[in-house]
C-alpha positions as CSV (number, residue, x, y, z in Angstrom):
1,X,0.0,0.0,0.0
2,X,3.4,2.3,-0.1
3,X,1.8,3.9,-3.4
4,X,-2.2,5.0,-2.0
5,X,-1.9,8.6,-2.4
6,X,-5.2,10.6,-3.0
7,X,-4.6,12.9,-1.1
8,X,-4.1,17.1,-1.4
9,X,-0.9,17.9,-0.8
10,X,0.7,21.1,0.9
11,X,3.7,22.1,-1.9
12,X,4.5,25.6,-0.4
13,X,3.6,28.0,1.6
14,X,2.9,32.3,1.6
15,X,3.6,34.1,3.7
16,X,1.6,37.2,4.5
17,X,1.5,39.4,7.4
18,X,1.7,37.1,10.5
19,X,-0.5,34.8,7.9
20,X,0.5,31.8,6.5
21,X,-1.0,30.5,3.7
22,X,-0.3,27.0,1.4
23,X,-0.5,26.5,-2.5
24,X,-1.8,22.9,-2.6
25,X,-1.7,20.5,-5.1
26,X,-5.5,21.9,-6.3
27,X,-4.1,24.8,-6.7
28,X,-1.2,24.3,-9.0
29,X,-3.7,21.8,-10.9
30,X,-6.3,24.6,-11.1
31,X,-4.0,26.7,-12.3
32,X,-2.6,24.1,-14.9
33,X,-6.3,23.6,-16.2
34,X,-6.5,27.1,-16.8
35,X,-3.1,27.6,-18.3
36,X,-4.8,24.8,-21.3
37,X,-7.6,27.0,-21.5
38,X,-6.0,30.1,-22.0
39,X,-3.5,29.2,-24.8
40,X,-6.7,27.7,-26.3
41,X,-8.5,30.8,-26.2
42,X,-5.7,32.5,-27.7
43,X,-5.3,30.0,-30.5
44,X,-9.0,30.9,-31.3
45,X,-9.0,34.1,-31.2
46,X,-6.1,34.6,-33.6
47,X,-7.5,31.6,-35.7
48,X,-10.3,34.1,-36.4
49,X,-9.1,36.6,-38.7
50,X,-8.2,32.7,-40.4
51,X,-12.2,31.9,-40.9
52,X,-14.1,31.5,-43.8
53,X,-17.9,31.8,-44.8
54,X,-17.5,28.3,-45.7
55,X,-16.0,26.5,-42.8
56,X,-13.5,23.6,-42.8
57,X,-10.9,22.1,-40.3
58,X,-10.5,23.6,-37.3
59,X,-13.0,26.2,-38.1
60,X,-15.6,23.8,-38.1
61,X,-14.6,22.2,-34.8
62,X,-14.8,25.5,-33.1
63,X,-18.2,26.7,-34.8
64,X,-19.6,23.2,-33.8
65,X,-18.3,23.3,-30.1
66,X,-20.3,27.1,-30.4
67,X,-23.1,26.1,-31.6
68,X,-23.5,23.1,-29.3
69,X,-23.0,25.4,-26.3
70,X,-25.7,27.6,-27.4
71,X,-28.2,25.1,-28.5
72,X,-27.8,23.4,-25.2
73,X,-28.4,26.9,-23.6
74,X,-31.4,27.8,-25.2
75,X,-33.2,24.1,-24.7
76,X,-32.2,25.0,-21.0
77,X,-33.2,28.3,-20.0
78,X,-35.1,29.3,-22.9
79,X,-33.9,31.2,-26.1
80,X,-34.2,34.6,-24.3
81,X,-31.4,33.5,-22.2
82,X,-28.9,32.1,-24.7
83,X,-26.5,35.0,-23.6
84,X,-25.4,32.9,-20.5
85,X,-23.8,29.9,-23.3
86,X,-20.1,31.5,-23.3
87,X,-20.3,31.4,-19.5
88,X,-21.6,28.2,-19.2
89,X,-19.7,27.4,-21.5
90,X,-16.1,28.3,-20.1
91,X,-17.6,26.6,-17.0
92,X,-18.3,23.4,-18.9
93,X,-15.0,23.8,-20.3
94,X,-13.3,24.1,-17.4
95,X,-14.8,21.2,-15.3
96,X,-14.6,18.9,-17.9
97,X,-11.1,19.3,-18.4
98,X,-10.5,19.3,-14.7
99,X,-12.6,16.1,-14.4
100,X,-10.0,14.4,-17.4
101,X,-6.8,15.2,-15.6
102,X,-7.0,11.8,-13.9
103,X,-6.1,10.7,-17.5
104,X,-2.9,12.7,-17.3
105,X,-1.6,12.0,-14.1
106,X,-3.2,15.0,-12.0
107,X,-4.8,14.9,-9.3
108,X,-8.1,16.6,-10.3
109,X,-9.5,20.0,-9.1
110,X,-12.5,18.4,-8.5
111,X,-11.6,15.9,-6.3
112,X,-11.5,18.7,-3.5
113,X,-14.6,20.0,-2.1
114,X,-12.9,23.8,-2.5
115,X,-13.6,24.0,-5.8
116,X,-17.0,22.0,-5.8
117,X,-18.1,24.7,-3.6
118,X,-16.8,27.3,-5.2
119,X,-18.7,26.6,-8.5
120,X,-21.7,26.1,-6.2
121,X,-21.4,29.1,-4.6
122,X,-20.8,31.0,-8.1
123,X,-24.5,29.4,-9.2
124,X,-25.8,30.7,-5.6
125,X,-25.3,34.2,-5.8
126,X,-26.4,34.0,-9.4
127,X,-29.8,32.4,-8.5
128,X,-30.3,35.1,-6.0
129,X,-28.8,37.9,-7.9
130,X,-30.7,37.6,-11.1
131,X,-34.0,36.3,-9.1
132,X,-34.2,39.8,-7.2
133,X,-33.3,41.8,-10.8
134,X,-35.9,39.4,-12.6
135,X,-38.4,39.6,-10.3
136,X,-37.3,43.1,-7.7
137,X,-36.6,43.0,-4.3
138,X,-40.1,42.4,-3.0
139,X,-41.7,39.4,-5.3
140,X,-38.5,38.0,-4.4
141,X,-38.7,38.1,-0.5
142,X,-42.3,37.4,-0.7
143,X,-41.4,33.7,-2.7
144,X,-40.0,32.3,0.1
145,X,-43.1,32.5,2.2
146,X,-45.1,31.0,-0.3
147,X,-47.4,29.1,-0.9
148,X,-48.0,29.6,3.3
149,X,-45.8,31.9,5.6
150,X,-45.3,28.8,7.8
151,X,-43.0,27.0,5.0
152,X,-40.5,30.3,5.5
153,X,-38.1,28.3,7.4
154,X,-38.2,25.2,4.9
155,X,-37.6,27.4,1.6
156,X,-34.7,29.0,2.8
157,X,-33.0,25.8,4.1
158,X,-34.0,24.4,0.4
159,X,-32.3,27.6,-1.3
160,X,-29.4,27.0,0.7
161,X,-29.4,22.9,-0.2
162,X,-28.7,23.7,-3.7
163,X,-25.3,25.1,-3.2
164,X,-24.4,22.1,-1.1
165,X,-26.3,19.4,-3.0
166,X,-24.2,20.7,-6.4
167,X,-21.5,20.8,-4.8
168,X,-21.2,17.6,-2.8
169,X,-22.5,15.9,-5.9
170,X,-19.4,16.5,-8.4
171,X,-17.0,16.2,-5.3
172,X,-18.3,13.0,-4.4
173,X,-18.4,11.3,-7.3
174,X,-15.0,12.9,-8.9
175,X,-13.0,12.2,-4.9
176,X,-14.3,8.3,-5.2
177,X,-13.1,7.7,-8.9
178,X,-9.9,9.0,-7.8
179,X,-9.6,7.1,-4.5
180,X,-10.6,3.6,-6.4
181,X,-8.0,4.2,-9.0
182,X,-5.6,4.9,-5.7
183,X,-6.3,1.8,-4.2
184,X,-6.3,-0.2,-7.6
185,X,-2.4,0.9,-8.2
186,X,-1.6,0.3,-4.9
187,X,-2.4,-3.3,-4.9
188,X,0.5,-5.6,-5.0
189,X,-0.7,-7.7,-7.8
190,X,1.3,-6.6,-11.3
191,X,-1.3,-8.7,-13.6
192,X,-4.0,-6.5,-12.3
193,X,-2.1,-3.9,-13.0
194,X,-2.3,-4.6,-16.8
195,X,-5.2,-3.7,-19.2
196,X,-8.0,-3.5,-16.6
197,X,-7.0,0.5,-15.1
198,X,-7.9,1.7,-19.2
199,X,-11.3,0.1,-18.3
200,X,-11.8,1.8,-14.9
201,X,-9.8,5.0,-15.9
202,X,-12.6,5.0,-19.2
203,X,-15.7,4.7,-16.5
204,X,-14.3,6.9,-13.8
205,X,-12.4,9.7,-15.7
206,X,-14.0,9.7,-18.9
207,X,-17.7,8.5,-18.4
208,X,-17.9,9.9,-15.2
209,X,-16.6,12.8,-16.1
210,X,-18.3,13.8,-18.7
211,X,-21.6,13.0,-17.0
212,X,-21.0,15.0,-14.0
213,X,-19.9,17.9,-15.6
214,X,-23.4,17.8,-18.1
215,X,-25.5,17.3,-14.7
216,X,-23.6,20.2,-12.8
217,X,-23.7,22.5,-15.7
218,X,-27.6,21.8,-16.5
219,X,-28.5,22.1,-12.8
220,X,-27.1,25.2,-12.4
221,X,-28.5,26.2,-15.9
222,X,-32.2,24.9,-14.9
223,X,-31.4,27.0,-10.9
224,X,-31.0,30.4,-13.0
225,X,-33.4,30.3,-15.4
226,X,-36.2,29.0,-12.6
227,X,-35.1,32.2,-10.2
228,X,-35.4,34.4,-13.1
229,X,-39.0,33.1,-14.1
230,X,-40.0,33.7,-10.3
């Protein structure tokens, strides 16, 4: 069991003030993940001066990748809100790729509850921020006691669930792919070792993967559009 290591590592720490503070192995993977993402964004943007009324090559892959964002946008919170696709967007982006590092040796992002919740938290504040501009200040206070002023207490423990239910869900699922695949490499059998970890790294990385980052991005979707429709 010498090589079960799932774990988030303290790499080095920051000092500031009388404050000390530690860049973690989430962190530097974060910031990996975002490194990817920001030398693709450049590539496309100075692909573009490249494109053609008729598209081909890489063109086409990044009109279809568009398109696919926006069409899932509008099937999810209603053509009126298709301006939220290049943020959801990025976010898919970004938590797919984070989800895939497992395929590269990283231990992913997601793994740790900080950045569940920080995603969470991110479709939070939007839920209440563009309910009470949606809505104003007082159809928006008066939903929680409704449909009886009794179930107050009940809808604002449900508003706050969503945060933690989003959250929990990616983190759990993305933590326990990563802690099988530990315990699978640590065993001391060398045959099992062979062949089999492409099968689970397919189901955990890949399919899992992919499918929590389509529920967490459609969740938070479906949370935004609701609050903005009262």
């Amino acid at each position: 069991m010498e090589n079960l290591d799932f774990y988030n590592h303290n790499i080095f720490p920051i000092q500031i003030g009388d404050n000390q503070f530690w860049i973690t192995t989430t962190i530097v993977n974060t910031w990996i993940i975002m490194g990817v993402l920001f030398v693709f964004a450049i590539i496309v943007r100075l692909s573009l001066k490249k494109f053609e009324d008729i598209p081909k090559g890489f063109q086409n892959v990044i009109e279809a990748i568009v398109d696919i964002f926006y069409s899932f946008t509008s099937s999810t919170m209603g053509e009126k809100n298709k301006g939220f696709a290049p943020f959801y967007g990025s976010m898919f982006l970004f938590i797919l790729l984070a989800n895939l590092s497992g395929l590269v040796g990283l231990r992913p992002p997601t793994a740790d509850i900080a950045t569940t919740l920080s995603l969470a938290l991110m479709t939070f504040f939007m839920v209440q921020g563009y309910g009470i501009k949606s809505n104003g200040i007082g159809k928006y206070i008066k939903g929680f006691f409704e449909p009886i002023p009794f179930l107050f207490p009940l809808n604002v423990i449900g508003e706050l669930a969503n945060p933690v239910s989003l959250s929990f869900r990616l983190f759990g699922n993305i933590l326990g792919g990563t802690i099988i695949m530990a315990l699978w490499y640590s065993m001391p059998w060398i045959a099992l070792k062979i062949g089999l970890p492409a099968v689970l790294h397919a189901y955990f990385d890949v399919f899992a993967g992919v499918l929590q980052t389509f529920i967490f991005v459609m969740l938070s979707m479906t949370f935004v559009s609701s609050a903005m429709e009262g």
